[in-house]
N, CA and C atoms as a LAMMPS dump frame, in Angstrom:
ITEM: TIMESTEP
0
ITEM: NUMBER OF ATOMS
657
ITEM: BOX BOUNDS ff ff ff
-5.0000000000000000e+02 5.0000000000000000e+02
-5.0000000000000000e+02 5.0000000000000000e+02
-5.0000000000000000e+02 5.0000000000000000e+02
ITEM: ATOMS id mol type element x y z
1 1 1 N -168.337 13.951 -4.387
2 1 2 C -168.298 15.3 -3.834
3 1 3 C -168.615 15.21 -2.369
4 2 1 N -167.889 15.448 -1.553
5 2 2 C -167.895 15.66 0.017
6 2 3 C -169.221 16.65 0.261
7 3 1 N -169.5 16.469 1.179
8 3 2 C -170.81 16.412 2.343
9 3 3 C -170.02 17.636 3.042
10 4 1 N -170.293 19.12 3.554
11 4 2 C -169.627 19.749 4.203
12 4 3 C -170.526 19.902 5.451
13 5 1 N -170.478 20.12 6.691
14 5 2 C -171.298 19.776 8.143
15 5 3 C -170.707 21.235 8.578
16 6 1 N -171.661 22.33 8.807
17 6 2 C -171.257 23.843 9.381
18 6 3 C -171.948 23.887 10.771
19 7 1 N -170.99 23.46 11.4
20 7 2 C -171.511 24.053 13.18
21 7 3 C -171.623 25.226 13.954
22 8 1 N -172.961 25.578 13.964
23 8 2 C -172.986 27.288 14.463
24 8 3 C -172.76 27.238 16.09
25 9 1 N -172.684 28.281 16.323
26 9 2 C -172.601 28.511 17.727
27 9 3 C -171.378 28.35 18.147
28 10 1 N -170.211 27.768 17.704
29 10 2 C -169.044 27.243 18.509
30 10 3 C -168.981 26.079 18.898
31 11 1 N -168.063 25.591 19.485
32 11 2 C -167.655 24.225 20.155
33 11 3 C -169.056 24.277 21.672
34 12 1 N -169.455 22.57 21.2
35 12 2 C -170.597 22.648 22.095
36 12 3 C -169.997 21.764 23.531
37 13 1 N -170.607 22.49 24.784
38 13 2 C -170.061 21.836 25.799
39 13 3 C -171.017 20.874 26.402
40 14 1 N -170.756 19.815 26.972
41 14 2 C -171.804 18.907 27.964
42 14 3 C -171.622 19.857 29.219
43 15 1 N -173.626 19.535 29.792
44 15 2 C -173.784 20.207 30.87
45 15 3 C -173.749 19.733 32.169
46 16 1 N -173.438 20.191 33.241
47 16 2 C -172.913 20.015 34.237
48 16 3 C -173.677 20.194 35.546
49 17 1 N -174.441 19.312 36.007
50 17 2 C -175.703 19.771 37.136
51 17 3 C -174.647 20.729 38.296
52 18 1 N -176.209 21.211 38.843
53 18 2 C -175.485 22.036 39.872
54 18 3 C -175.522 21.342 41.173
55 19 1 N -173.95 22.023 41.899
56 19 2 C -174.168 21.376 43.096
57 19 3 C -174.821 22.214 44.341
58 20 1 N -175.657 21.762 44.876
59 20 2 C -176.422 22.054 45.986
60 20 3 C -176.151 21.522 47.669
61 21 1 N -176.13 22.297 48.588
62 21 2 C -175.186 22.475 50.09
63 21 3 C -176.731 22.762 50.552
64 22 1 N -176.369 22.741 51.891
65 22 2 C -177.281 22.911 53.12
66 22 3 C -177.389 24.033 53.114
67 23 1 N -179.002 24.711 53.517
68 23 2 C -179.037 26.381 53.697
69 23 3 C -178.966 26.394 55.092
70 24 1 N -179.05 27.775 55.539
71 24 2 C -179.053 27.899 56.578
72 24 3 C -180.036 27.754 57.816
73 25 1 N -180.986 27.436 57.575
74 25 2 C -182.637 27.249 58.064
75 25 3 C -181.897 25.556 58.395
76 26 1 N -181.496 25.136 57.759
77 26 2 C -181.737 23.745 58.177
78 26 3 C -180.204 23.883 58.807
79 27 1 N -179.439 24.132 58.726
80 27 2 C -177.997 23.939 59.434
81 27 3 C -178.661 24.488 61.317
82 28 1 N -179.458 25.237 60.981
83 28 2 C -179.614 25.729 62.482
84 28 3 C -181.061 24.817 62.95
85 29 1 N -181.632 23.959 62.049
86 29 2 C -182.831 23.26 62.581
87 29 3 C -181.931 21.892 63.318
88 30 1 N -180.753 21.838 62.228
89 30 2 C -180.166 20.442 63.009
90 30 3 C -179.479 20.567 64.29
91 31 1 N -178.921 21.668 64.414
92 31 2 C -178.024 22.34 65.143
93 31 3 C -179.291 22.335 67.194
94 32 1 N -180.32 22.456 67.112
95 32 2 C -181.462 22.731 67.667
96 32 3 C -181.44 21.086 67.838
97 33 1 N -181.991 20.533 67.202
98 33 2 C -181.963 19.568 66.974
99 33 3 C -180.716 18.306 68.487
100 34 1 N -180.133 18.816 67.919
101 34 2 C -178.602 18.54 68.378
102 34 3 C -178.751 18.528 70.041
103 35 1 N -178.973 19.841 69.78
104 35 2 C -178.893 20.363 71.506
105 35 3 C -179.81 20.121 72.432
106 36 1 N -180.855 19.813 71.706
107 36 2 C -182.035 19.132 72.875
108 36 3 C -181.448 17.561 72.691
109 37 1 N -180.999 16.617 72.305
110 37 2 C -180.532 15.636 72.787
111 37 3 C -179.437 15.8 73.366
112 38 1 N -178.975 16.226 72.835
113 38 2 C -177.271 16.858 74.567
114 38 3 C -177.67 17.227 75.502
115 39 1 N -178.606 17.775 76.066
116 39 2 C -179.174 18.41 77.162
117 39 3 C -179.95 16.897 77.705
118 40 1 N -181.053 16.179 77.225
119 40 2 C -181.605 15.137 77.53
120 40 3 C -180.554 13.836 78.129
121 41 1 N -179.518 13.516 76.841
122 41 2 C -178.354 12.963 77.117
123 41 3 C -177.67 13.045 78.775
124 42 1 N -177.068 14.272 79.089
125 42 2 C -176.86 14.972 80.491
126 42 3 C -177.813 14.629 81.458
127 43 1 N -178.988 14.687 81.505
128 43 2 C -179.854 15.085 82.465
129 43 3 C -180.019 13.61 82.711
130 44 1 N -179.502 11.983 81.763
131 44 2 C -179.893 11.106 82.299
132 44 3 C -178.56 10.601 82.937
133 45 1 N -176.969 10.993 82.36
134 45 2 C -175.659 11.005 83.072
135 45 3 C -176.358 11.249 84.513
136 46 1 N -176.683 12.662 84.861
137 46 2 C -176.845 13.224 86.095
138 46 3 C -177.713 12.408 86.834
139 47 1 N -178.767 12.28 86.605
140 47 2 C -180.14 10.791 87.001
141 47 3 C -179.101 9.876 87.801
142 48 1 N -178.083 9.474 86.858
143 48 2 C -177.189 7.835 86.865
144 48 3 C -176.578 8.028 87.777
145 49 1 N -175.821 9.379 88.18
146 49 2 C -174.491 9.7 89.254
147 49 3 C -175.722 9.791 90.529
148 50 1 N -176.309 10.093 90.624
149 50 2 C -177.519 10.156 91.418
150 50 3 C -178.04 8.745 92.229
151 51 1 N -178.313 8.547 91.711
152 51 2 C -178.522 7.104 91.929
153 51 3 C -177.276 6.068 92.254
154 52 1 N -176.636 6.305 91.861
155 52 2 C -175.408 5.637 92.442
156 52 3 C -174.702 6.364 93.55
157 53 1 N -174.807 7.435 93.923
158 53 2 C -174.608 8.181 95.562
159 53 3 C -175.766 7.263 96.31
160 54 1 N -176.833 7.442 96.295
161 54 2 C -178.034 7.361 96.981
162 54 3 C -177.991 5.664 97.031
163 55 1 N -177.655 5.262 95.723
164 55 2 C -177.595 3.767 96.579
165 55 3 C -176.691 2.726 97.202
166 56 1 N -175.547 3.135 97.768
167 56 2 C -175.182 3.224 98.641
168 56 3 C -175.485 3.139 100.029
169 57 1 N -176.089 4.462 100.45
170 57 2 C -177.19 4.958 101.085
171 57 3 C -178.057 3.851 101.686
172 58 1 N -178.862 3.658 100.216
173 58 2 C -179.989 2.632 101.007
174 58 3 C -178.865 1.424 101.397
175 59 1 N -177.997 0.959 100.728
176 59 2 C -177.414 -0.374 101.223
177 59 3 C -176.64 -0.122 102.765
178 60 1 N -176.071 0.564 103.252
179 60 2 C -176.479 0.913 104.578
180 60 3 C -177.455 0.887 105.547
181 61 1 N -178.543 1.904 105.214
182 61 2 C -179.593 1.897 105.774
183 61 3 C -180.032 0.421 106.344
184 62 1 N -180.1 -0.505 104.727
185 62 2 C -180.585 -2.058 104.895
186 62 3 C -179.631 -2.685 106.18
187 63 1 N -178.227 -2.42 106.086
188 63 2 C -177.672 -2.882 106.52
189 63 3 C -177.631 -2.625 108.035
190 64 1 N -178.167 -1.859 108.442
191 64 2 C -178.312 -1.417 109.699
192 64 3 C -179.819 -1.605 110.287
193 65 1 N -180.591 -2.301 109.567
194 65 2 C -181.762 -2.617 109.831
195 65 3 C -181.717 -4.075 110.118
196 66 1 N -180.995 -5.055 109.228
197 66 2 C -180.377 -6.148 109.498
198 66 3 C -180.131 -6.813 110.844
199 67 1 N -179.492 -5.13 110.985
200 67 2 C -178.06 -5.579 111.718
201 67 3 C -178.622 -5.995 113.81
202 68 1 N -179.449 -4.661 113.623
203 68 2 C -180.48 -4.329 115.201
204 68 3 C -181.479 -5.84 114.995
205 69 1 N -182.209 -6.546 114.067
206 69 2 C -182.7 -7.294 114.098
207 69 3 C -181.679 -8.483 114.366
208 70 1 N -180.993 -8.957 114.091
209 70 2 C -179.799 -9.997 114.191
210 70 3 C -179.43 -10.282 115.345
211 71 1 N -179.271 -8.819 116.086
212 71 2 C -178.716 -8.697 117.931
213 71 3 C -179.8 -9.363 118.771
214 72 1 N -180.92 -9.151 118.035
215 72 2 C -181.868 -9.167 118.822
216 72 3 C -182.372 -10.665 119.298
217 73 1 N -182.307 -11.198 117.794
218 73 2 C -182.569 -12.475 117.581
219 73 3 C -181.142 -13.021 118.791
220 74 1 N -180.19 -13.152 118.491
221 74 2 C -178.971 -13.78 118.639
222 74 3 C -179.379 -13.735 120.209
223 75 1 N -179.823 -12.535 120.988
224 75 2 C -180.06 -12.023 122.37
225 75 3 C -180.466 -13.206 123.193
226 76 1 N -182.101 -13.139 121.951
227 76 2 C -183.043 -14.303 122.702
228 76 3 C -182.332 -16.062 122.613
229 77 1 N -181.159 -16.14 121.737
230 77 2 C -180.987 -17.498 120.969
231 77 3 C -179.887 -17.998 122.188
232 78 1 N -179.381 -17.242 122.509
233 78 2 C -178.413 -17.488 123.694
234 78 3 C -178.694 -17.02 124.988
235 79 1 N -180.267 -16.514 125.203
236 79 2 C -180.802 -16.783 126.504
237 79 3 C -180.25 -15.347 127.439
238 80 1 N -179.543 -14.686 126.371
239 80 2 C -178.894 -13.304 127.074
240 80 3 C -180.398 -12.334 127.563
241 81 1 N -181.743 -12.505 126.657
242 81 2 C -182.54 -11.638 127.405
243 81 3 C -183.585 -12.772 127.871
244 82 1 N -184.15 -12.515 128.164
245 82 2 C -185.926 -13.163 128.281
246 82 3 C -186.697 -12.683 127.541
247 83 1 N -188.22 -13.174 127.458
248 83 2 C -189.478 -12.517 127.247
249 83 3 C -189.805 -11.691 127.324
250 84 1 N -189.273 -11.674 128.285
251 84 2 C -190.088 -9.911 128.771
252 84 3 C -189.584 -8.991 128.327
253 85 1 N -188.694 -9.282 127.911
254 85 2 C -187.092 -8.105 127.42
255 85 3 C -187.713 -7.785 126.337
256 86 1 N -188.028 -8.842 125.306
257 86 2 C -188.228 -8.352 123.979
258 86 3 C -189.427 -7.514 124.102
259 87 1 N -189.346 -6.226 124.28
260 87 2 C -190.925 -5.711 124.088
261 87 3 C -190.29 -4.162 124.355
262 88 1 N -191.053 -3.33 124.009
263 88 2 C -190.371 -2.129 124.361
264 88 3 C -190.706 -1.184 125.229
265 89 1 N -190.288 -0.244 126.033
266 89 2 C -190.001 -0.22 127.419
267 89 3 C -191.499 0.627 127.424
268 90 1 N -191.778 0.035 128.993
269 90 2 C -193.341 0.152 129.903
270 90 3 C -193.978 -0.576 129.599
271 91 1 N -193.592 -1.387 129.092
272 91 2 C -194.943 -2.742 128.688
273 91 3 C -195.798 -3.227 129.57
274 92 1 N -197.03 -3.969 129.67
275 92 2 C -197.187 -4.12 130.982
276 92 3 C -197.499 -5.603 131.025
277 93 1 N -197.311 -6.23 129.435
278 93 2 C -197.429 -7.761 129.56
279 93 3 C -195.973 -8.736 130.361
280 94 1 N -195.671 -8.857 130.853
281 94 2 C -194.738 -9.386 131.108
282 94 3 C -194.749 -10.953 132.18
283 95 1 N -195.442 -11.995 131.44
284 95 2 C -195.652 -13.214 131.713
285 95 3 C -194.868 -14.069 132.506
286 96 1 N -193.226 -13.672 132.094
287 96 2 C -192.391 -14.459 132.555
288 96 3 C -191.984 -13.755 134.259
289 97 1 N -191.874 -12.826 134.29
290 97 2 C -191.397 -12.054 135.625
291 97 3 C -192.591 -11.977 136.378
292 98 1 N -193.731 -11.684 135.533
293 98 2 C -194.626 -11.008 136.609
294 98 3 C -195.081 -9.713 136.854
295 99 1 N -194.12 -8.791 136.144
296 99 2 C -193.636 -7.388 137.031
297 99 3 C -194.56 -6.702 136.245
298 100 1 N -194.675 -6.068 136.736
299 100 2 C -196.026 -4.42 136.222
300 100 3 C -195.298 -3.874 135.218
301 101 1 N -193.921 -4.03 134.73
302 101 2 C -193.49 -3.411 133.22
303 101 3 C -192.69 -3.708 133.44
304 102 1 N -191.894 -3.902 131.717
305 102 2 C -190.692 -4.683 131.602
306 102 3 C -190.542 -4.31 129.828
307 103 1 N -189.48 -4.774 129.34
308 103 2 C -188.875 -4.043 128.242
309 103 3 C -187.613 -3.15 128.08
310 104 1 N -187.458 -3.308 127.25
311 104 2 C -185.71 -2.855 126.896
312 104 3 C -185.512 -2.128 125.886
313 105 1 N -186.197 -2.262 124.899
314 105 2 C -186.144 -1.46 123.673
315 105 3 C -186.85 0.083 123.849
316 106 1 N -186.01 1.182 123.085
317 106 2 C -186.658 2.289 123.215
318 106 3 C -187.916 2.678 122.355
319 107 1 N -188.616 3.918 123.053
320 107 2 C -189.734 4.259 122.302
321 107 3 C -189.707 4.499 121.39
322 108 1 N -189.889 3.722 120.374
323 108 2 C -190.403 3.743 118.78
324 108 3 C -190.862 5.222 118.102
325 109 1 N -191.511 5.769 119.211
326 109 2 C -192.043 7.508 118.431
327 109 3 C -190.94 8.278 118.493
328 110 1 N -189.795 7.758 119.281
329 110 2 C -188.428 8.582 118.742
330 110 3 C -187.429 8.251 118.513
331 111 1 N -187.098 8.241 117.013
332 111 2 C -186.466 7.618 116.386
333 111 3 C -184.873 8.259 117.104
334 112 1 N -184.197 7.245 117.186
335 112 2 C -182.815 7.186 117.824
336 112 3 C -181.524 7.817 117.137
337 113 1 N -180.764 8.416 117.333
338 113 2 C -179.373 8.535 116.191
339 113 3 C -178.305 6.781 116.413
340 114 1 N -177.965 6.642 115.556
341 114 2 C -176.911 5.33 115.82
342 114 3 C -176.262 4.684 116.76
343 115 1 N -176.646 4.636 118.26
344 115 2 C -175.649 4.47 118.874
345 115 3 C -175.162 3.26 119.173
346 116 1 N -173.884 3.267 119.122
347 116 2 C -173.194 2.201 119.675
348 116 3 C -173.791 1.063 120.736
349 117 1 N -174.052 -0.292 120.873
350 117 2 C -174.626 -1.101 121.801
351 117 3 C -173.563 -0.924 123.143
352 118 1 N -174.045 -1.08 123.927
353 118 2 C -173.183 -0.641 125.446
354 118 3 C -172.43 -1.855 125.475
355 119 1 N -171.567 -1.456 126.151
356 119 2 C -170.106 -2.365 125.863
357 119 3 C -170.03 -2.703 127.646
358 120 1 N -169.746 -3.931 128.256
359 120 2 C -169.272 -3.724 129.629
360 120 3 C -168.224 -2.63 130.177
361 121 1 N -167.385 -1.864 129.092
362 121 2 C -166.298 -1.098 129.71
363 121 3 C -167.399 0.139 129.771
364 122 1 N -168.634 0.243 129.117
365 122 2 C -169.422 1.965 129.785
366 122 3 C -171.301 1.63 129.91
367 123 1 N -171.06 0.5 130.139
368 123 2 C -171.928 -0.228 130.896
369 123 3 C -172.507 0.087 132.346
370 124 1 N -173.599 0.091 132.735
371 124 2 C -173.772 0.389 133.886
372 124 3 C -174.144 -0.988 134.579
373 125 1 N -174.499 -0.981 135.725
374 125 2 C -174.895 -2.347 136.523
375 125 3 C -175.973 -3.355 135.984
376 126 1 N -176.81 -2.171 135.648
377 126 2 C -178.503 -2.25 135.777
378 126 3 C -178.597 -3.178 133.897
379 127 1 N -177.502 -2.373 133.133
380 127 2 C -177.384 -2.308 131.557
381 127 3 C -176.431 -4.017 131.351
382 128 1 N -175.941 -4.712 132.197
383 128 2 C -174.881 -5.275 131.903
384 128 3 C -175.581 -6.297 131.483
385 129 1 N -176.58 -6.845 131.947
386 129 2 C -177.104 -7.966 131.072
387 129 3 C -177.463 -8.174 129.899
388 130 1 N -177.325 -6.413 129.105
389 130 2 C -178.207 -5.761 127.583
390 130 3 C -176.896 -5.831 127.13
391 131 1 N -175.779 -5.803 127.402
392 131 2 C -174.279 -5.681 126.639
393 131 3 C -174.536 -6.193 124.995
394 132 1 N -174.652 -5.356 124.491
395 132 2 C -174.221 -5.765 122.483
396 132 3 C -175.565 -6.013 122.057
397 133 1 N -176.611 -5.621 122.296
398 133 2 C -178.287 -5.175 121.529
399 133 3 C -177.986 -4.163 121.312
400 134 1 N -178.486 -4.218 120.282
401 134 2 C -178.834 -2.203 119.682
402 134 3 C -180.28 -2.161 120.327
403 135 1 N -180.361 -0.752 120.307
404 135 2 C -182.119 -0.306 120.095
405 135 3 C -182.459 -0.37 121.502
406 136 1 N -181.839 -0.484 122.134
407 136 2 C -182.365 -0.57 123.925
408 136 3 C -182.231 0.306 124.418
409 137 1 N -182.697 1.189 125.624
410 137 2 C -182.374 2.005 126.625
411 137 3 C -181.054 2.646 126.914
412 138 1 N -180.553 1.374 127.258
413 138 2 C -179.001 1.593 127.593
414 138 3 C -177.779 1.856 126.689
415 139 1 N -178.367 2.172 125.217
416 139 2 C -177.331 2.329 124.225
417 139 3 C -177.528 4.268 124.362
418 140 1 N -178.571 4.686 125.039
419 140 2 C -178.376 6.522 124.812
420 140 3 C -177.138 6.682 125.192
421 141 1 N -177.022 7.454 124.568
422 141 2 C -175.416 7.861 125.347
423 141 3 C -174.409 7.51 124.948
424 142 1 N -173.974 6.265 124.214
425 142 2 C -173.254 5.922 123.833
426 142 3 C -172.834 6.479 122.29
427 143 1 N -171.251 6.325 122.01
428 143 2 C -170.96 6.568 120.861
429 143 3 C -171.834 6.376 119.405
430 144 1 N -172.017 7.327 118.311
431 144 2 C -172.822 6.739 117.348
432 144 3 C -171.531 5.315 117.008
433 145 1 N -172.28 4.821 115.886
434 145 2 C -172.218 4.018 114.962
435 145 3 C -171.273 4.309 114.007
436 146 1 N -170.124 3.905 113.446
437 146 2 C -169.35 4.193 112.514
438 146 3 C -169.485 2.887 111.626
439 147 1 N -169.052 3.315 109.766
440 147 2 C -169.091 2.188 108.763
441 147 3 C -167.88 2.235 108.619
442 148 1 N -167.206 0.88 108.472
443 148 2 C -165.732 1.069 108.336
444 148 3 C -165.811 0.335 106.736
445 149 1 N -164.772 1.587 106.395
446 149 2 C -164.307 0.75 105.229
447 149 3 C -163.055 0.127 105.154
448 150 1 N -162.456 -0.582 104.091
449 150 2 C -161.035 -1.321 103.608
450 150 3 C -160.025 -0.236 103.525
451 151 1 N -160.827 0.939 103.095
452 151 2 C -159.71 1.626 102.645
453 151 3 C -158.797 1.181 100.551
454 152 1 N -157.903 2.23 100.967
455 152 2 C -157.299 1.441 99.286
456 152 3 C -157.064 -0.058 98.91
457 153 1 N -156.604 -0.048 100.028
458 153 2 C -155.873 -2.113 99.887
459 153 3 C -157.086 -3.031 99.898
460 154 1 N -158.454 -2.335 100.168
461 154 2 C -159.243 -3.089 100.393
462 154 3 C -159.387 -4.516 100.825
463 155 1 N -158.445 -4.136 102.185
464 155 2 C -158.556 -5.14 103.406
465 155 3 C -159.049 -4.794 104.619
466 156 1 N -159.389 -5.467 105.276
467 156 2 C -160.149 -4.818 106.702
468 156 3 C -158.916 -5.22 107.799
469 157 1 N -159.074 -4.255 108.825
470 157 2 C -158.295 -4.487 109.866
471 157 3 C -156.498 -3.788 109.516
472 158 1 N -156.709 -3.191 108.633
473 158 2 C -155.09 -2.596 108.183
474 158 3 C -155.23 -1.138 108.632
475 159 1 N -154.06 -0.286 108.502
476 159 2 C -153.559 1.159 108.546
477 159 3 C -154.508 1.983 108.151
478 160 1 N -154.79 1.529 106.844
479 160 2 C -155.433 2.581 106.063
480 160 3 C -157.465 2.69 105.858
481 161 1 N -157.462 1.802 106.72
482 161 2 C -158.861 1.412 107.242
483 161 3 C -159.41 3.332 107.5
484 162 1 N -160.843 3.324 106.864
485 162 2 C -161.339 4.395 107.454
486 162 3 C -163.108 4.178 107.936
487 163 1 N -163.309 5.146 109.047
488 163 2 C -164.001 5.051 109.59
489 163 3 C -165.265 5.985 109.53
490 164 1 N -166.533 5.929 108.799
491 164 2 C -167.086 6.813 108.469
492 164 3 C -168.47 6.913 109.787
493 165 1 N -168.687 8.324 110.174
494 165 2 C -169.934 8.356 110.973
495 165 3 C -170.987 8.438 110.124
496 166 1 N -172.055 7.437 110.976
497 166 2 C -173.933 7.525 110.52
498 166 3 C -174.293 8.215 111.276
499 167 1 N -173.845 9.87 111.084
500 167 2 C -174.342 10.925 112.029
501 167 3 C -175.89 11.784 111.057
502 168 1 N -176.194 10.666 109.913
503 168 2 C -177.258 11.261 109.193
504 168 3 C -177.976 10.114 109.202
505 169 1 N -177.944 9.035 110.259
506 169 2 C -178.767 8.129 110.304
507 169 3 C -179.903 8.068 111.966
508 170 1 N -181.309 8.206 111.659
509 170 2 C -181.662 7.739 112.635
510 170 3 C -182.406 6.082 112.629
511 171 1 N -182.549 5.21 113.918
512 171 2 C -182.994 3.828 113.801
513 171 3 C -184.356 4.034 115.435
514 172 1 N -185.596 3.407 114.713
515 172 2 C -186.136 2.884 115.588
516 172 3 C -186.762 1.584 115.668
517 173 1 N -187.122 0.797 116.747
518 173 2 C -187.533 -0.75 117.136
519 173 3 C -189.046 -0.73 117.541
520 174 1 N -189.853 -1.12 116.929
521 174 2 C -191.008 -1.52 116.975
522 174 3 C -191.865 -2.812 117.326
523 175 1 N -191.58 -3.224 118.72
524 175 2 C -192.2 -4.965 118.79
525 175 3 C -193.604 -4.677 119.39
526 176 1 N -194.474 -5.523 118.941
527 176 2 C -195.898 -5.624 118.968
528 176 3 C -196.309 -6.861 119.063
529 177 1 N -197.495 -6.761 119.338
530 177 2 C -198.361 -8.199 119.3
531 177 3 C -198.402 -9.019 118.258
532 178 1 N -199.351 -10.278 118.228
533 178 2 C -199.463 -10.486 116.88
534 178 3 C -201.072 -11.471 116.97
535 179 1 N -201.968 -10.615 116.845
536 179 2 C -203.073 -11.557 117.187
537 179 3 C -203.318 -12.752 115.99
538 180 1 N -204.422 -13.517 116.528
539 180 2 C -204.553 -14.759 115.446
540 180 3 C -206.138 -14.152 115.151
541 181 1 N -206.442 -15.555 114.556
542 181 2 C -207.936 -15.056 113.622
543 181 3 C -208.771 -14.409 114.269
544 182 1 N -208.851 -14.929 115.318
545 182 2 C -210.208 -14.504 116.376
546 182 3 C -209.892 -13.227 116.678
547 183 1 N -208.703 -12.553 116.676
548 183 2 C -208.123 -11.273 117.639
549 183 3 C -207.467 -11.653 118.269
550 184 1 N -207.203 -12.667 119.044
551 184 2 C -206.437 -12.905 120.625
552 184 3 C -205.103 -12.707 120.076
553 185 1 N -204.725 -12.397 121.04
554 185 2 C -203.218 -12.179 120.982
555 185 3 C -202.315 -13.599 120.911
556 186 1 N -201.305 -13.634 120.297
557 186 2 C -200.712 -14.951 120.517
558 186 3 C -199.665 -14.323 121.367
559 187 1 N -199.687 -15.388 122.734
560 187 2 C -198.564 -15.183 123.436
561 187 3 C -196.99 -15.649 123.206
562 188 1 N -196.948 -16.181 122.467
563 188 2 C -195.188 -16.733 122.081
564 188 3 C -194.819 -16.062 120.269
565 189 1 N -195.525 -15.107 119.996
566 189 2 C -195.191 -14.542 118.642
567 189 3 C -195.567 -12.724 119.111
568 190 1 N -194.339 -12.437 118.512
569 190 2 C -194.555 -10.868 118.465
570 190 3 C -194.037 -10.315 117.025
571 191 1 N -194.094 -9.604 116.496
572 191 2 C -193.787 -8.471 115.178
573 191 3 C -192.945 -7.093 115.642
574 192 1 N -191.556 -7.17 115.27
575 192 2 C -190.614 -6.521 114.682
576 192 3 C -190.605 -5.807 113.462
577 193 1 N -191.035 -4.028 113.823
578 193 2 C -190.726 -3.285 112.852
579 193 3 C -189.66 -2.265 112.883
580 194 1 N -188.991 -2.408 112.51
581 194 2 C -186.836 -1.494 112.449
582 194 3 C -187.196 -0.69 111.444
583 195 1 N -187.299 0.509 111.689
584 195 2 C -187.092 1.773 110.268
585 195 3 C -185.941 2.542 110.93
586 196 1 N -185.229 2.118 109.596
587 196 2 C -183.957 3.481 109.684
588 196 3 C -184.359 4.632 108.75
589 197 1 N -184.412 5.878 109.167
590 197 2 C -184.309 6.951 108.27
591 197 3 C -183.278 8.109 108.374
592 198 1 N -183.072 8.526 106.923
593 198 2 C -181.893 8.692 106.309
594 198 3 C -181.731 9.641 105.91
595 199 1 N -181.042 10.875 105.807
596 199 2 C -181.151 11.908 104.377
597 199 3 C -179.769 12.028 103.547
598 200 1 N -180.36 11.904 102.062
599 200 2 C -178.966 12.414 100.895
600 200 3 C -179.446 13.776 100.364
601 201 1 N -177.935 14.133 99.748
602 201 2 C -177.882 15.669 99.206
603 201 3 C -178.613 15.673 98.524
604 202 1 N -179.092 14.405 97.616
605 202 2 C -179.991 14.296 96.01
606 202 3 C -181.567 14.942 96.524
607 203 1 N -182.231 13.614 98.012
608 203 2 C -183.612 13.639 97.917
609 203 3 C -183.647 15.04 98.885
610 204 1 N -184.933 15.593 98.865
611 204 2 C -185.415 16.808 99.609
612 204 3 C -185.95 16.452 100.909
613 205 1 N -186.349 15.7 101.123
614 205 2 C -187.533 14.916 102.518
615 205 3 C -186.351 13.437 102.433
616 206 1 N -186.386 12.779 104.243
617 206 2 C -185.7 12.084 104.684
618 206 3 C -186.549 11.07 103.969
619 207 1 N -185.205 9.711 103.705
620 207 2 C -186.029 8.349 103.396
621 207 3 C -185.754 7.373 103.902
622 208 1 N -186.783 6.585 103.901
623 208 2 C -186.969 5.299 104.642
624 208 3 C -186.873 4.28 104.429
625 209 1 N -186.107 3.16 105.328
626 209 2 C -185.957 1.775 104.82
627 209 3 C -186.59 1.127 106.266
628 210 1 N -187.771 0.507 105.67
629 210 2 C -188.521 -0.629 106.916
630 210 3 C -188.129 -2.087 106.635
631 211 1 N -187.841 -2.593 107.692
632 211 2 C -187.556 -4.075 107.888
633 211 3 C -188.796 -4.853 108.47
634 212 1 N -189.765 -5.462 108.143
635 212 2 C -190.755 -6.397 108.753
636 212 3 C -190.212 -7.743 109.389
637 213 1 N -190.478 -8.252 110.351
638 213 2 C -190.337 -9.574 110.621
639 213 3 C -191.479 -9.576 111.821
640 214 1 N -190.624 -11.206 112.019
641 214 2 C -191.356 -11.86 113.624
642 214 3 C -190.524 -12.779 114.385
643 215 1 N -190.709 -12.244 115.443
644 215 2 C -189.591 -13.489 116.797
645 215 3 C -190.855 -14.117 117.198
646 216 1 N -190.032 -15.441 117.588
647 216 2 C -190.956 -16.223 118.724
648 216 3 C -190.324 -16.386 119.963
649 217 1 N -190.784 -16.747 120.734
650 217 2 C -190.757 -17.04 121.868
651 217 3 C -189.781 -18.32 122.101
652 218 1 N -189.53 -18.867 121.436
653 218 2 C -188.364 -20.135 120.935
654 218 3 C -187.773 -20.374 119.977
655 219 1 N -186.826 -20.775 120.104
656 219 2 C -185.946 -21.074 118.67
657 219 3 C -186.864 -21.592 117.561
């Protein structure tokens, strides 16, 4: 005799978890979330473009600090100035001449705009022996300073060569003594300080690039 099996309720179904989505509290916590690193993100892009205008900038600046020290040196190396020359103007040491003041370089408390080193064609009589030093007396007046670039072809000396003014550059020359232990002054060593200062759209207050060195009195 068969076994009869009575199933109440109907046909039974398997159950089916529920599916669960993001509410809205958290779609807008991530969302928040989100946007303060996009904003942070930006602000270090902007930092980066920044810094890459500005340095530029200083590599100029350097380069023009270099550049007044180099003349200077080269001046004394080929005998174009003397002793006495190197010092800046009213000095009253002047060993080699003798003379109650001597010096060539301008006053240091005012810083200079770029100018061009005097050329014999706008040269004066008095200036012709200073021909191609920066930082001297005899460069007022003269044309600023231009940076040339390549241009597209990035070659120098072609068509498309351009010529930019350092009409936002000022340079001043600083030569000084240089005493030894005791204090005394050493007479065949002096100290060269060149600050160019500068201003970009980025910084608020002008900035500065100082060059330290020292000439001697001989090669």
């Amino acid at each position: 005799m068969g076994t009869s099996i009575i199933r109440r309720g109907g046909s039974s179904r398997l159950g089916k978890p529920a599916e669960e989505g993001f509410s809205l509290l958290e779609v807008v916590i991530s969302m928040a979330i989100l946007t303060v690193g996009m904003v942070s993100l930006l602000g270090v892009f902007g930092l980066a473009m920044a810094s890459t205008q500005t340095s530029q900038q200083d590599m100029i600046a350097k380069q023009l600090a270099n550049e007044a020290y180099e003349s200077i040196v080269t001046a004394r190396n080929t005998s174009q100035i003397t002793w006495d020359d190197i010092q800046n103007t009213g000095s009253t040491s002047c060993p080699i001449s003798g003379a109650s003041s001597c010096g060539i370089f301008a006053n240091p408390a005012t810083p200079q705009p770029m100018y061009q080193a005097t050329t014999p064609s706008t040269s004066t009589t008095a200036c012709l022996p200073y021909v191609g030093i920066l930082g001297t007396t005899c460069d007022v007046g003269q044309p600023e300073q231009t940076l040339q670039d390549p241009g597209p072809d990035g070659v120098f000396q072609t068509a498309d060569d351009t010529f930019i003014p350092l009409t936002g550059y000022q340079r001043s020359i600083q030569i000084s003594t240089v005493d030894d232990a005791s204090g005394n002054p050493i007479a065949t060593v002096r100290s060269i300080t060149i600050t160019v200062q500068y201003t970009t759209a980025q910084a608020q207050t002008p900035k500065t690039y100082i060059l330290n060195s020292f000439i001697s009195q001989y090669q």
